[in-house]
C-alpha positions, 0 to 999 in steps of 0.5 A: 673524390673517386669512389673505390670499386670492386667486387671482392666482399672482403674489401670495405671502403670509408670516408672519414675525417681522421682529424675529428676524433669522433669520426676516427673512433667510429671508423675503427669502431665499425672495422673491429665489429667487420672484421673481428679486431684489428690486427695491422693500422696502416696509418696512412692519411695524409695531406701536404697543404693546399694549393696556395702561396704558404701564407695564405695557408693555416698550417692548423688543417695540415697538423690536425690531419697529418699529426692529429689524424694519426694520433686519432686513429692509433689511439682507437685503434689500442683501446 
């Protein structure tokens, strides 16, 4: 992973597991405490699967992220 660089002290950057909904909630949980709430979630994480034949693949880790992963972080981010 490539980290993200820069000099502007208004961008916050995290790496968060959005499938696990304790990750998700503390991600969001330290965003509203940075930036006084939240205004605009950009649900935007993603992943297509793993580079393998389908059935070698476990369809679990691309539901928990693409579909968990979003309910996750909406969820916390209305409470």
């Amino acid at each position: 992973m490539k980290a993200f660089v820069t000099d502007d002290a208004r961008i916050m950057t995290t790496v968060c597991d959005v499938s696990d909904r304790i990750n998700a909630s503390l991600m969001v949980d330290d965003a509203v405490a940075a930036l006084d709430g939240i205004d605009i979630l950009i649900n935007n994480a993603g992943i297509s699967g793993p580079t393998a034949p389908l059935e070698q693949t476990d369809p679990r880790v691309v539901l928990d992220v693409n579909l968990v992963g979003t309910y996750n972080l909406t969820r916390q981010a209305i409470l």
